[in-house]
N, C-alpha and C positions, 0 to 999 in steps of 0.2 A: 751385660751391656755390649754394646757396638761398637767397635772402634775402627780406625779408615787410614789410612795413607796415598796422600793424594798426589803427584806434582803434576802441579797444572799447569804449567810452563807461563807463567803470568797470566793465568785465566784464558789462553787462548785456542781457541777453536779448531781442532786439528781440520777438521774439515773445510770450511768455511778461510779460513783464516784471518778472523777478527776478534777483538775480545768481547769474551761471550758472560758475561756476570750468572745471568740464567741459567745457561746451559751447566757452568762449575755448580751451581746450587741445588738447580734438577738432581744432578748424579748423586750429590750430597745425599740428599734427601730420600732419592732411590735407595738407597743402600742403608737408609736410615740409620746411620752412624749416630753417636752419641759426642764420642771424642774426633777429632780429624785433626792429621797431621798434615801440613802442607808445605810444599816444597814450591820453591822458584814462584815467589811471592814478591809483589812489587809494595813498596808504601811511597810517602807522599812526597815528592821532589818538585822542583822545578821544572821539570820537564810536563808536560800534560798527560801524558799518559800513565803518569806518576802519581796513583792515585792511594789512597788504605782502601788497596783488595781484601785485607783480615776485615774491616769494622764493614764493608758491602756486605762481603757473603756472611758475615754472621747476622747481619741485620734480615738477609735473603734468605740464613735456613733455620732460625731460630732459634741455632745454638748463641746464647746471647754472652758467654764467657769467651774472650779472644786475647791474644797476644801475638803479635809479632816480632821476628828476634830478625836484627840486621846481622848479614854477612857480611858487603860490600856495598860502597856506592860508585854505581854504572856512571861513567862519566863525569867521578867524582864527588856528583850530589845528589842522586837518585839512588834511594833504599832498596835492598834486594837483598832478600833472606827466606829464612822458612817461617811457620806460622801456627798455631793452635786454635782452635774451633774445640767448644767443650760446653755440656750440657749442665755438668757440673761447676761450680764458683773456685776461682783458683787462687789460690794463697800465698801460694809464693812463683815468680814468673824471672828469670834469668838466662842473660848470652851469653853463652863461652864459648872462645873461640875457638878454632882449632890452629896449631902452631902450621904453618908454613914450611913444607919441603926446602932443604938445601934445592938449589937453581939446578946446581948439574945432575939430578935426580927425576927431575920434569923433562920429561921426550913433549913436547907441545907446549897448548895451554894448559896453564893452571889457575888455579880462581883460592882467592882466600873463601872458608869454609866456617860455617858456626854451628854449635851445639842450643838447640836450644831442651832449657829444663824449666818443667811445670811441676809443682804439687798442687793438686785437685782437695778441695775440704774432701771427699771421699776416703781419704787416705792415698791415691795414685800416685807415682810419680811417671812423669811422660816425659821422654826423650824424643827429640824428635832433630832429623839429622839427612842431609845430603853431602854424599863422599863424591873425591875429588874425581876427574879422570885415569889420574896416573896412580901406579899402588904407591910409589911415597906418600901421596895424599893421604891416600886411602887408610897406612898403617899409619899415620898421625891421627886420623880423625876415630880408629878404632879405638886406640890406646885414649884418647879422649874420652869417649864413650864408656872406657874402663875406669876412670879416673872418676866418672860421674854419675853413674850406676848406682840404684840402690841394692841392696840384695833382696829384698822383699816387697812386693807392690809397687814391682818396675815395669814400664811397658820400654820399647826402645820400636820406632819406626821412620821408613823414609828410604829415598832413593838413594840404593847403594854403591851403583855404578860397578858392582860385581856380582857376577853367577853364583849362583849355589856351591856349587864345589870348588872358589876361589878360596886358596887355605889363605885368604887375610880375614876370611870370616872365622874362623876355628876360634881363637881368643874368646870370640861373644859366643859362638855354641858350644863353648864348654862351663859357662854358666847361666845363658841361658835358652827358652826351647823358641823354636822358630816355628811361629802357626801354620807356615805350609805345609807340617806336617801331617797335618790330618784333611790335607787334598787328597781327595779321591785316586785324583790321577795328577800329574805336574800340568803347572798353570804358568802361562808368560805373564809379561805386562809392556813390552816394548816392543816397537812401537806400537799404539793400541790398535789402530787396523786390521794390522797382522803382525800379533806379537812372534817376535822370534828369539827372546831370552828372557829372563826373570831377572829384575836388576831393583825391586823394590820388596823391603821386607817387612815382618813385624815377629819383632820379637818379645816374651814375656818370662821374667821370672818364673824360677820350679813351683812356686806357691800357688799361680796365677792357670786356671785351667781354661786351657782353649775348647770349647764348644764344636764351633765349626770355624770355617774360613772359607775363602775367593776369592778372585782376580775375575769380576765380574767381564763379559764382553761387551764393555760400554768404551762407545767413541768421543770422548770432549776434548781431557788433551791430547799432549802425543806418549802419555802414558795411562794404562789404566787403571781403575785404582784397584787398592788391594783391602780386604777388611777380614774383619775376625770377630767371632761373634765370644767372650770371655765370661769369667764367673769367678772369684775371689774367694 
């Protein structure tokens, strides 16, 4: 199967700069993913622009299995989290948070962060996760990801706001394998234009064999997405 990590930055158009439902769907569907994780997803508020981006694009790529998991609400009352697109029917669907850095550990902003966890009737479990800016963030939202883990027929993906050889990743690649591995050659994903670091991953359990993978050179948002082609 096919699986993706997308953040689409609220479905918007890196180029263009309007929101593009299409466009997020097209790449989908390029890449003919099965599962898609997605990041910096908007659902339904008050505000108009505040619409369920999850139930659009799944209606638009066919993957007809969806859930949205809130992080935060933008100004209060508009939803904003990450999100699951899955080819497979899901059985169990839950938000866990991720705990909040002490204040004097945040050099800027910081944004409250959420886990979201899927099981697939396939047997899968999907993690799927955007880390903070700051590494206090980052080592909250790792240790979460450890906390929720399964050990077998785990996938874990999403924007991680750290480089490959940031030691806040070591924890997760010491149990589990990161599909870049088997890039030909290293591959970015930011910004998509011209990516100039890799800050979006997928990672899977020692059980789970990765096939292939990419960081295709596709322009939608201001990340590109990442996928991995697996086998159970």
């Amino acid at each position: 199967m096919k699986i993706m990590s997308f953040n689409t930055q609220h479905c918007l158009s890196y180029k263009e700069g309007n929101i593009d439902f299409a466009l997020m769907a097209d790449t989908i569907r390029t890449c003919g993913a099965d599962i898609v994780g997605l990041n910096e997803m908007r659902n339904e508020g008050p505000h108009e622009e505040y619409v369920d981006q999850t139930k659009i694009l799944s209606e638009l790529t066919g993957l007809s299995h969806s859930y949205f998991a809130k992080a935060i609400d933008v100004d209060g009352c508009n939803p904003y989290g990450n999100a699951i697109l899955s080819r497979y029917p899901i059985t169990h669907a839950e938000t866990i948070m991720v705990p909040d850095p002490p204040a004097d550990s945040v050099n800027g902003r910081a944004e409250t962060r959420c886990l979201l966890k899927v099981k697939l009737e396939n047997g899968l479990t999907v993690l799927v996760i955007h880390f903070g800016l700051n590494h206090s963030e980052r080592v909250n939202a790792v240790q979460t990801v450890l906390e929720n883990m399964e050990k077998t027929k785990c996938i874990l993906m999403g924007d991680f706001n750290a480089v490959p050889d940031d030691s806040v990743l070591n924890p997760i690649r010491e149990c589990m394998k990161d599909a870049a591995e088997v890039f030909a050659k290293p591959l970015l994903s930011h910004p998509s234009d011209n990516p100039k670091r890799k800050i979006d991953y997928i990672f899977v359990t020692p059980d789970i064999e990765v096939v292939s993978a990419d960081i295709p050179a596709i322009v939608a948002s201001d990340h590109r997405p990442h996928t991995a082609e697996i086998r159970l």
